[in-house]
Backbone as numpy.savetxt, mean C-alpha at the origin, in Angstrom:
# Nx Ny Nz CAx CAy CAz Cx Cy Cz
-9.53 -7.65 -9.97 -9.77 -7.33 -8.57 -10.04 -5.84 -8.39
-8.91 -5.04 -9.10 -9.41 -3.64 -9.10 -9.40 -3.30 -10.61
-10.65 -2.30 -10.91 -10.71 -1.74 -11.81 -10.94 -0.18 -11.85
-9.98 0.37 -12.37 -10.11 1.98 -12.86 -10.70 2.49 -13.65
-11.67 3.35 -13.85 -12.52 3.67 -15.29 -12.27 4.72 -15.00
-11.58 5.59 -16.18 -11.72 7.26 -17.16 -11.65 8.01 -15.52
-10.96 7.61 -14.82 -10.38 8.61 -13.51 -9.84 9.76 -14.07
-10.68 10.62 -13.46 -10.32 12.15 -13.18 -10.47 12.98 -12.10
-9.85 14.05 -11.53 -9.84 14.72 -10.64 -8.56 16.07 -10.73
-9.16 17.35 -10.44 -8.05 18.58 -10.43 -8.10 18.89 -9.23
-6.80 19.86 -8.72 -6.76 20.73 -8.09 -6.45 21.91 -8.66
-7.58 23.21 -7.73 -6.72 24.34 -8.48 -6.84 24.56 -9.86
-7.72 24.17 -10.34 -7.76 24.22 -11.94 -6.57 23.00 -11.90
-6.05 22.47 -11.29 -4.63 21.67 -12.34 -5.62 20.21 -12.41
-5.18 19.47 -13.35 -5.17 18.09 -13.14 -4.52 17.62 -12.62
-5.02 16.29 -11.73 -3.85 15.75 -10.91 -4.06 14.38 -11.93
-5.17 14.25 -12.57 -5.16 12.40 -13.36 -6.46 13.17 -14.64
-6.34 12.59 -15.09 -6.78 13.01 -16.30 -7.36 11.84 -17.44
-8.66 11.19 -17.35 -9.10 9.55 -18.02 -8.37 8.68 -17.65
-7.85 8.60 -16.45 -6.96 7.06 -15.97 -7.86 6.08 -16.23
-7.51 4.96 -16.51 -8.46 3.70 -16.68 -6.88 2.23 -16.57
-7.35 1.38 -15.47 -6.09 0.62 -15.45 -7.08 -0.72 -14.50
-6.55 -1.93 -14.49 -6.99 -2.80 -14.25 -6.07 -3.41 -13.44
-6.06 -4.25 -11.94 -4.61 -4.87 -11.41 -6.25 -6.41 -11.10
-5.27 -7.77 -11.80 -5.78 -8.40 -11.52 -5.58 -9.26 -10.11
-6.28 -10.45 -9.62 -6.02 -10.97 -8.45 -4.62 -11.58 -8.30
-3.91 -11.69 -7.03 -2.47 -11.97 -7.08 -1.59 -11.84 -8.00
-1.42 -10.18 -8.10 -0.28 -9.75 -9.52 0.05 -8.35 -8.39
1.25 -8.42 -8.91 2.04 -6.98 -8.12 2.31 -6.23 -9.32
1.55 -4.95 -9.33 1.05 -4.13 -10.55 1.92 -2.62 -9.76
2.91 -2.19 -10.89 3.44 -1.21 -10.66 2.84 0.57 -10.88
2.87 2.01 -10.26 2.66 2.64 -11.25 4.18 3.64 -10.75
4.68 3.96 -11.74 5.68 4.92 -11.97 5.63 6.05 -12.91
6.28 7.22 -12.62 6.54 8.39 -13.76 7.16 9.55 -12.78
7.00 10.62 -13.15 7.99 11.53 -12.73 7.33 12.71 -11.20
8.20 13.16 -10.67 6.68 13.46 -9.03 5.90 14.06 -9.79
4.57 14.25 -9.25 3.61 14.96 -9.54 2.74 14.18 -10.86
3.09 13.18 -10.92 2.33 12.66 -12.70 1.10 12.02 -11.53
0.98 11.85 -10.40 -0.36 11.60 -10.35 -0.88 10.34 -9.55
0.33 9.42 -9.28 0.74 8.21 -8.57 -0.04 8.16 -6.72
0.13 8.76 -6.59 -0.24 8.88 -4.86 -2.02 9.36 -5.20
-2.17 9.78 -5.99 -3.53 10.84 -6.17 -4.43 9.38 -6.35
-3.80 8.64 -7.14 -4.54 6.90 -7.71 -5.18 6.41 -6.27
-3.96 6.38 -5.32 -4.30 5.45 -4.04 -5.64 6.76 -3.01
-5.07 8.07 -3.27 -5.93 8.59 -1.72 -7.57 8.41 -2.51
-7.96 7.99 -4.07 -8.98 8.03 -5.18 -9.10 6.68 -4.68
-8.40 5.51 -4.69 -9.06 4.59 -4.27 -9.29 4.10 -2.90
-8.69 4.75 -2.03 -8.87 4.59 -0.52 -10.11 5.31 0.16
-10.61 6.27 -1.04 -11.69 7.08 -0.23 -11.30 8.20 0.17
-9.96 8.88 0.36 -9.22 9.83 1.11 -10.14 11.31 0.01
-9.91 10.71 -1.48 -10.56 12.10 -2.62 -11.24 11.64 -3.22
-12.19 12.49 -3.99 -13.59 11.85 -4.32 -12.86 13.02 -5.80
-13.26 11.97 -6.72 -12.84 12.47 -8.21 -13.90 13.24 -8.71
-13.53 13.73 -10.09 -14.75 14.53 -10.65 -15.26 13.65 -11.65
-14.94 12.54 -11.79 -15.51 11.74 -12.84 -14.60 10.45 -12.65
-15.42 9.65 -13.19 -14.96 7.84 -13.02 -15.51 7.11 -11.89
-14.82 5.84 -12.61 -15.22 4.73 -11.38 -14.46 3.66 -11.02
-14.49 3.22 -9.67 -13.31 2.85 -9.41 -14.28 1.39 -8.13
-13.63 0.20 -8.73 -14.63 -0.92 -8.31 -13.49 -1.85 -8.10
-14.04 -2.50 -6.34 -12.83 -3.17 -5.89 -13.74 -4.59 -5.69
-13.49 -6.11 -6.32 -13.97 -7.24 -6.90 -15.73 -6.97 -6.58
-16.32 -6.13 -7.55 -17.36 -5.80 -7.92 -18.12 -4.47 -7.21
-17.38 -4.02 -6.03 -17.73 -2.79 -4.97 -17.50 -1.25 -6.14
-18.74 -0.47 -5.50 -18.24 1.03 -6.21 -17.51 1.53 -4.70
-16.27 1.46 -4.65 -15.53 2.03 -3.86 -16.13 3.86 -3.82
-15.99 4.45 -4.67 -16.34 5.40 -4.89 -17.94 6.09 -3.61
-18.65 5.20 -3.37 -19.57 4.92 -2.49 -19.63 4.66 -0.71
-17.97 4.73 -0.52 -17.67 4.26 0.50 -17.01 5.21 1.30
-16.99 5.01 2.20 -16.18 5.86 3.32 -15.02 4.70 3.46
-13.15 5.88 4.29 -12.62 4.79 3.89 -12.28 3.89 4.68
-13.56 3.73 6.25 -13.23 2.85 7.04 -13.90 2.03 6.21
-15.23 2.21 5.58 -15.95 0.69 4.75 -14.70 0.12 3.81
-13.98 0.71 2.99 -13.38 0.61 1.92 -12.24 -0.38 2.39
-11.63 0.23 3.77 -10.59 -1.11 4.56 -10.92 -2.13 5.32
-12.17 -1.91 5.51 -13.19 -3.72 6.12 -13.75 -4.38 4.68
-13.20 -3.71 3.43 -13.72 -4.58 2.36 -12.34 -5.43 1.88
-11.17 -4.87 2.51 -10.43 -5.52 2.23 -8.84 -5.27 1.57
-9.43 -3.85 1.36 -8.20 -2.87 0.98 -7.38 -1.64 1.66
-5.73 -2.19 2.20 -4.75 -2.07 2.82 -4.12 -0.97 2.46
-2.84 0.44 3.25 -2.22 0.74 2.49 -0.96 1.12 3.46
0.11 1.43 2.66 0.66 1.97 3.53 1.05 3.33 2.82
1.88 4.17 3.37 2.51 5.78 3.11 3.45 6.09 3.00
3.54 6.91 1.76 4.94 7.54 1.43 6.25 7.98 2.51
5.43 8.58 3.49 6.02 8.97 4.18 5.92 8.37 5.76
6.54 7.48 6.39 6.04 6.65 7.22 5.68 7.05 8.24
4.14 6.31 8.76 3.03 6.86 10.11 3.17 5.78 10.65
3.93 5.77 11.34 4.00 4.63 12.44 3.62 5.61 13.86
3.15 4.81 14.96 3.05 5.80 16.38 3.84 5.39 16.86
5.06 6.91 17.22 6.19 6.52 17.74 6.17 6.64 18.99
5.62 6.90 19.80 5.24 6.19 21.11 5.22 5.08 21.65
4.07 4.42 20.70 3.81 2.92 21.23 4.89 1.53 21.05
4.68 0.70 21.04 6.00 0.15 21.41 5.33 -0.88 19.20
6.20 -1.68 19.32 5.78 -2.08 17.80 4.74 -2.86 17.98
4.79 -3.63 18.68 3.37 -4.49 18.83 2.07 -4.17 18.72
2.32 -3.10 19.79 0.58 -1.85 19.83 0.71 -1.32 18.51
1.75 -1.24 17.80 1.06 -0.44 15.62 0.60 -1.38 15.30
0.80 -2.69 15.23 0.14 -4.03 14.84 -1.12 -3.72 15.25
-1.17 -4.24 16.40 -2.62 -3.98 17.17 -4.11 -2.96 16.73
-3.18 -1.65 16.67 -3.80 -0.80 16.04 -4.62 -1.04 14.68
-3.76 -1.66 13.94 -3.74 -1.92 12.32 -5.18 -2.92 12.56
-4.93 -3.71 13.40 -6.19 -5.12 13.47 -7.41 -4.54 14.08
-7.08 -3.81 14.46 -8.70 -2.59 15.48 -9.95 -2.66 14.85
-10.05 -2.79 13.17 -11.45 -2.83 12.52 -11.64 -4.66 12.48
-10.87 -5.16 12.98 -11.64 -6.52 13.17 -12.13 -7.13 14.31
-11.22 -6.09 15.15 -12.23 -6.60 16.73 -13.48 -6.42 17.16
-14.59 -7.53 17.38 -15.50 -7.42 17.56 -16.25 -6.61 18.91
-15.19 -6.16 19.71 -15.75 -6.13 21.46 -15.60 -4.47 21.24
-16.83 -3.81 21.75 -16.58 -2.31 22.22 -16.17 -1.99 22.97
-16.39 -0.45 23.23 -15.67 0.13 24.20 -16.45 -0.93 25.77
-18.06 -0.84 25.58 -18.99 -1.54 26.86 -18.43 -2.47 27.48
-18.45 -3.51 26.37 -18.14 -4.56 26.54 -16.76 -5.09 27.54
-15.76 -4.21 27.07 -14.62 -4.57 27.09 -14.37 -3.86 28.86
-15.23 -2.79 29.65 -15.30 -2.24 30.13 -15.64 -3.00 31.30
-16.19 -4.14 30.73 -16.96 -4.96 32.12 -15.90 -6.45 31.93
-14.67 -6.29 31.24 -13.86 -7.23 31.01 -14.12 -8.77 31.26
-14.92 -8.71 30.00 -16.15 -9.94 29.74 -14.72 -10.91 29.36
-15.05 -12.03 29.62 -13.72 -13.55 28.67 -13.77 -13.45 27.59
-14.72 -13.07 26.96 -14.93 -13.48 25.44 -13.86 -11.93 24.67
-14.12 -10.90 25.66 -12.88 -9.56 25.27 -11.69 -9.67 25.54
-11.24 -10.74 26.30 -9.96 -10.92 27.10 -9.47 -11.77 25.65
-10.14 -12.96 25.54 -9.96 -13.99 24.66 -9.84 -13.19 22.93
-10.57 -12.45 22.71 -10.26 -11.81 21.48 -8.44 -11.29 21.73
-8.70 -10.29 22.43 -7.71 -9.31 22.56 -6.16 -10.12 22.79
-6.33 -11.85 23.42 -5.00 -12.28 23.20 -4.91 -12.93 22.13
-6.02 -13.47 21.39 -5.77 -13.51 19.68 -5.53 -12.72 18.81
-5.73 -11.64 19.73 -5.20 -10.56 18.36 -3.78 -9.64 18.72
-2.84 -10.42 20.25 -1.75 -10.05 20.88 -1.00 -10.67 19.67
-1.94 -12.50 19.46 -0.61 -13.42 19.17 -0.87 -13.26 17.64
-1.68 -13.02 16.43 -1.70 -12.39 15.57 -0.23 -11.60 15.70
-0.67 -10.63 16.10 0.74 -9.19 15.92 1.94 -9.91 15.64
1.97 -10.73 17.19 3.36 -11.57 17.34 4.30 -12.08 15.89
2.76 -12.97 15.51 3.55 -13.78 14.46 3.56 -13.02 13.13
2.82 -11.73 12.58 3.31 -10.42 11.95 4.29 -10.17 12.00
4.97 -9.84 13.22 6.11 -9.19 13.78 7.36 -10.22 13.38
7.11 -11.28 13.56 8.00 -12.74 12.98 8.18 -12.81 11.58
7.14 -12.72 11.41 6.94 -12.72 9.71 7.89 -11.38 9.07
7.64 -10.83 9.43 8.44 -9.40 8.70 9.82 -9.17 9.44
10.46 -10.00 10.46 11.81 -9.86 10.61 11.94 -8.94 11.92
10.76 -8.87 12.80 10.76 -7.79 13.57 10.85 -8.51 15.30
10.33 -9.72 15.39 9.89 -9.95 16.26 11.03 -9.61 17.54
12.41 -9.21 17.39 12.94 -9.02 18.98 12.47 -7.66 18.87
12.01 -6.91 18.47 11.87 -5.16 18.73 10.08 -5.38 18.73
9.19 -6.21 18.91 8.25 -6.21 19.77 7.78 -5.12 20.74
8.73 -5.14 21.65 8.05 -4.23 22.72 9.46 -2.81 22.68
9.93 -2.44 21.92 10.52 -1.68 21.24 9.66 -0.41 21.16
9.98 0.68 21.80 9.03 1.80 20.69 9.19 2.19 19.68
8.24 2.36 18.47 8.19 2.12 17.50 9.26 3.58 16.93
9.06 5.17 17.38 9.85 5.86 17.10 11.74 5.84 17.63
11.85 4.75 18.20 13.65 4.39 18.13 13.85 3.49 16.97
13.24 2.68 16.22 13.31 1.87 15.50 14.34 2.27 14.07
15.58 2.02 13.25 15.83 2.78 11.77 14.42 2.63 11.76
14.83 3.16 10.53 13.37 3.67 9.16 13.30 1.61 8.33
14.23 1.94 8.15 14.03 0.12 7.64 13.03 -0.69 8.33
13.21 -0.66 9.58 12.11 -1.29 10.72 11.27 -0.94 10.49
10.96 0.75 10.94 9.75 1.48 10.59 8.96 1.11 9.45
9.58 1.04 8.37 8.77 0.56 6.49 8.14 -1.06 7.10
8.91 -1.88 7.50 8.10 -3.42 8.10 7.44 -2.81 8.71
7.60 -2.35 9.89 5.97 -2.36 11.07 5.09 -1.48 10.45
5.37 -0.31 9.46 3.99 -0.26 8.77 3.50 -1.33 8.20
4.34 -2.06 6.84 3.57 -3.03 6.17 2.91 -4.03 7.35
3.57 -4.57 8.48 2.74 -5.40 9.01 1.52 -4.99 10.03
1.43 -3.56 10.30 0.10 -3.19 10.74 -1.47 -3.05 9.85
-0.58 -2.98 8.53 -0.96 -2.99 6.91 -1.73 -4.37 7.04
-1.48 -5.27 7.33 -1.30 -6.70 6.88 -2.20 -7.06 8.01
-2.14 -6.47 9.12 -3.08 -6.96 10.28 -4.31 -7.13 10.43
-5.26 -5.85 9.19 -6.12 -5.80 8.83 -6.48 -7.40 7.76
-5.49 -8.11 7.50 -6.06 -8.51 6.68 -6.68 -8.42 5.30
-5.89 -7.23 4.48 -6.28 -7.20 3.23 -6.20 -8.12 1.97
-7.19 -8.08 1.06 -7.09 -8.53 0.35 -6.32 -7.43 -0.82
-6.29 -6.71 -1.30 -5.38 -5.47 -2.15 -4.75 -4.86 -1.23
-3.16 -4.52 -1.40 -2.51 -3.81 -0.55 -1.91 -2.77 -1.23
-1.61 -1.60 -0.91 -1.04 -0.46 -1.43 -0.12 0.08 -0.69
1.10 -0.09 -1.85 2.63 0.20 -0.93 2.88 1.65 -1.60
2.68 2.54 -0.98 3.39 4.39 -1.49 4.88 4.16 -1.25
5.75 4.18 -2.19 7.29 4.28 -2.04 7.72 3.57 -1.03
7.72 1.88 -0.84 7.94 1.27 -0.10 9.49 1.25 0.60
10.36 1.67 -0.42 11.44 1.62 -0.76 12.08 3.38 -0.25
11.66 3.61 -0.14 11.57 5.56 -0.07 12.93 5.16 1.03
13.75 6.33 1.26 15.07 5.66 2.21 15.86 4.82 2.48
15.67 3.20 1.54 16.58 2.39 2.29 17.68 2.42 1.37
18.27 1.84 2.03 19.42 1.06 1.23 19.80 0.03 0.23
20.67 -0.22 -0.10 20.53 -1.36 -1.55 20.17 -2.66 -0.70
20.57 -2.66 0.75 20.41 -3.92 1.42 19.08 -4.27 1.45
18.63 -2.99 1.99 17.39 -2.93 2.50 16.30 -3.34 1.83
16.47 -2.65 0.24 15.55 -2.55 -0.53 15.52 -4.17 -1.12
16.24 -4.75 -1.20 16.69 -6.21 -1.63 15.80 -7.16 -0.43
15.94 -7.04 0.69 15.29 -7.06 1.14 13.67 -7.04 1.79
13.58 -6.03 0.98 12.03 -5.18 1.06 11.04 -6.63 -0.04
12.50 -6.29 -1.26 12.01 -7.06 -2.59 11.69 -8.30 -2.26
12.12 -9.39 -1.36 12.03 -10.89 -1.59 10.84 -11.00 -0.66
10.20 -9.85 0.36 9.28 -9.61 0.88 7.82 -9.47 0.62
7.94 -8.66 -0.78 6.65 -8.56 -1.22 6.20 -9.72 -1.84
7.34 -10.24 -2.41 7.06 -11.27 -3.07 6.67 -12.42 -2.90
7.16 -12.71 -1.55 6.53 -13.41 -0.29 5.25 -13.38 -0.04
4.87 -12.04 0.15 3.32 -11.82 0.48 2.87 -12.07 -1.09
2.90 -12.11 -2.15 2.45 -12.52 -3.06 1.85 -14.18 -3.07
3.14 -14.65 -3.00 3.32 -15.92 -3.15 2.88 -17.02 -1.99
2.83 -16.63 -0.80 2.48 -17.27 0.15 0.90 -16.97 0.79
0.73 -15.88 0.78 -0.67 -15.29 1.19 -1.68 -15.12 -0.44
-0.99 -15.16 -1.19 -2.04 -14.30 -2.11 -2.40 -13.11 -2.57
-1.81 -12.48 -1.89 -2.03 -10.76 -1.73 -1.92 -10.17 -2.97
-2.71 -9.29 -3.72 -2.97 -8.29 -4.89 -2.09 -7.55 -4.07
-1.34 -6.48 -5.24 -0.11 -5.35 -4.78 -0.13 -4.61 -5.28
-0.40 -3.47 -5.32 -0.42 -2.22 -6.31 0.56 -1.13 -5.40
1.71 -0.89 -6.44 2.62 -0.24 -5.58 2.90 1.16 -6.58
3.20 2.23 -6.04 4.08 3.13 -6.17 5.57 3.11 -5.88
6.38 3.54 -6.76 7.82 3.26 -6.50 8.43 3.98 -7.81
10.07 4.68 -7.17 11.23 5.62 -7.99 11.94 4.57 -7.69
12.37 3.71 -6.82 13.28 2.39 -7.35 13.02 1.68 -8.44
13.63 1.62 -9.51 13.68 1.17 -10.60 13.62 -0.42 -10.75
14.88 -0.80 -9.58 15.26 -1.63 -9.70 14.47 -2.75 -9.36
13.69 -2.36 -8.01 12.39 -3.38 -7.41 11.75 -2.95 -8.06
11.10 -1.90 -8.87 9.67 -2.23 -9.42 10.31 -2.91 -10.91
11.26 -3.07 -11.81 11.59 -4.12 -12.47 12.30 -5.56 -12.16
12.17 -5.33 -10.85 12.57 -6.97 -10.04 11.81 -7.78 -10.06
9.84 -7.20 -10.10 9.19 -7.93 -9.09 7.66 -7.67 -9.48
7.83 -6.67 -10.22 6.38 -6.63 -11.09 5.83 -7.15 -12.37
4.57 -7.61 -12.19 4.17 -8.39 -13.22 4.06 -7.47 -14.43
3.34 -6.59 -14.23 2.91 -4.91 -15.00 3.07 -3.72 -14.51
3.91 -2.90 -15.40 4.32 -1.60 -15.02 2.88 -0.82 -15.72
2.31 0.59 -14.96 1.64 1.55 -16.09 2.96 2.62 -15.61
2.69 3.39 -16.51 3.61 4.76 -16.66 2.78 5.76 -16.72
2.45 7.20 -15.16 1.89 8.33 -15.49 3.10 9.20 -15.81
2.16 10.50 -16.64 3.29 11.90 -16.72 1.81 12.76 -16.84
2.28 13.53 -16.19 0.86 14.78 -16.06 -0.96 14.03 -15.40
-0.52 13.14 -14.88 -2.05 12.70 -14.56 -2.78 12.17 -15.97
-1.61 11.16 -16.92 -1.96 10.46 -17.65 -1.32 9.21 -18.03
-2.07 8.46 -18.11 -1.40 7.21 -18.36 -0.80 7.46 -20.13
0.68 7.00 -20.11 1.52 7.04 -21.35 1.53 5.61 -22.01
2.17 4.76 -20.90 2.13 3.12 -21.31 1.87 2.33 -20.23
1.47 1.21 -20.37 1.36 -0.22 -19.59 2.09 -1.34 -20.32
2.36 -2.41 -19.59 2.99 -3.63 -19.74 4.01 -4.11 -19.31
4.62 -5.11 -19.46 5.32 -5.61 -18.65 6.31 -5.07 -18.52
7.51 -4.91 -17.43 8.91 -4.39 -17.01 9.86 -4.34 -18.32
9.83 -5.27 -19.34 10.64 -5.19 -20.13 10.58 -3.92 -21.14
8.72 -4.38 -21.26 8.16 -3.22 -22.71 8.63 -1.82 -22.43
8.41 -1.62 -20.96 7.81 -0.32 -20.52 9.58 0.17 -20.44
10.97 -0.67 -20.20 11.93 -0.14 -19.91 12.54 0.28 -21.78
11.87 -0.36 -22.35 12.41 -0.38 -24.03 11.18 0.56 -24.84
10.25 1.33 -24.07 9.10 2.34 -24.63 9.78 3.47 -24.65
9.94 4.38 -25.86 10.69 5.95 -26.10 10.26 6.54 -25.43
8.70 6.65 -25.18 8.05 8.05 -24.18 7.66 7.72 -22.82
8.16 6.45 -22.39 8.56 6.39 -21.22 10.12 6.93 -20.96
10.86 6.26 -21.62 12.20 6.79 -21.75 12.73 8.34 -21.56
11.48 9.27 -22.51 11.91 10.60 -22.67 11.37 11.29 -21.29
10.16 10.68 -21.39 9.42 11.41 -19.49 9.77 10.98 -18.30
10.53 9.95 -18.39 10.64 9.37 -17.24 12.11 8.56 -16.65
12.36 7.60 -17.41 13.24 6.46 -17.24 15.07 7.01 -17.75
14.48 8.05 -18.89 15.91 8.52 -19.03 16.09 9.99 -18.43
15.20 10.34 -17.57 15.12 11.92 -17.21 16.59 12.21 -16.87
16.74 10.63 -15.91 18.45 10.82 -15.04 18.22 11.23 -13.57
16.94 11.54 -13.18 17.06 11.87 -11.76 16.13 10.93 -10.84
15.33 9.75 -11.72 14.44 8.85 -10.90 13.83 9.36 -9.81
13.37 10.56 -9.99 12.19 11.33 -9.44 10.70 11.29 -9.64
């Protein structure tokens, strides 16, 4: 579904990835981990369109992403969410849903202006969409909730499900897990897996929880310096020495 070829890109003279090349096939939740700065977040803003590399190619089920701007890149089908959570804390949770579904509504600004049926009729299919998002992810009494009173636990769902509103086919979780709790994150876990298993959904996640990305991933890769060290499954990659020495035994799961 996605393929990485010989990805590169610096800042500053630095490298941030350095010949990445990695493959996540259709419905597999594909991990990448290593230590901050090895290069993990740099993968997603390279495949979202956000940075344009100095070399490689990067093709989402046959697309040169690379070619795209990254509103084309999320009407092709690819989702994400952020390290650091962008929810609008203003709006109440429903309207972040809403928001999230905005590149599928067909009615413009014109249209909608002369409050045609056919804009009315979209716009409450895409109310009751949210709704059952909002159900789905455990949210639905904080609906009309604004989204900045919400914990952060809430906050991580109503991103993923504004994520989800779009309708992606590849989704990208940045530190899904970033803040919660052991509850939480346990939680988080029987979630993705859900969206795996019930929808279909390709997963390519970033994650320093150890524990969910060996809970729940099919394939770990391992960066350190904006290079890939190892790939394979949760077991290989927890029993690999130079994962061990860069990463897994550092002691600070950073």
């Amino acid at each position: 579904m996605l393929s990485v070829e010989d990805l590169s890109i610096s800042f500053g003279g630095l490298d941030a990835l350095s010949g990445l090349s990695l493959e996540v096939t259709e419905r597999e939740i594909f991990a990448l981990i290593g230590p901050n700065g090895a290069g993990k977040s740099t993968v997603f803003n390279v495949v979202t369109g956000l940075y344009r590399p100095s070399r490689g190619r990067v093709t989402f089920r046959g697309d040169d992403l690379l070619a795209l701007a990254p509103h084309e890149i999320a009407r092709r089908g690819v989702g994400r969410t952020f390290q650091n959570t962008e929810v609008f804390r203003q709006l109440t949770a429903i309207d972040n849903v809403l928001v999230g579904r905005h590149a599928h509504l067909r009615s413009g600004v014109l249209r909608g202006a002369f409050g045609l049926a056919s804009v009315r009729r979209e716009e409450a299919e895409a109310r009751e969409l949210a709704r059952r998002l909002l159900a789905r992810l455990g949210l639905a009494e904080v609906a009309d909730t604004e989204a900045g009173s919400l914990p952060l636990g809430y906050q991580k769902r109503l991103e993923l499900a504004r994520a989800l509103a779009a309708e992606p086919r590849l989704l990208l979780l940045d530190e899904p897990a970033g803040g919660l709790n052991p509850t939480e994150t346990q939680t988080l876990m029987k979630l993705i897996q859900r969206l795996r298993d019930e929808s279909g959904l390709t997963l390519l996640l970033v994650e320093h929880d150890m524990e969910l990305v060996m809970g729940i991933s099919d394939r770990v890769a391992v960066l350190d310096y904006g290079r890939k060290i190892a790939e394979g499954k949760p077991r290989e990659i927890a029993a690999d020495p130079a994962v061990v020495e860069a990463y897994l035994g550092s002691g600070d799961g950073a």
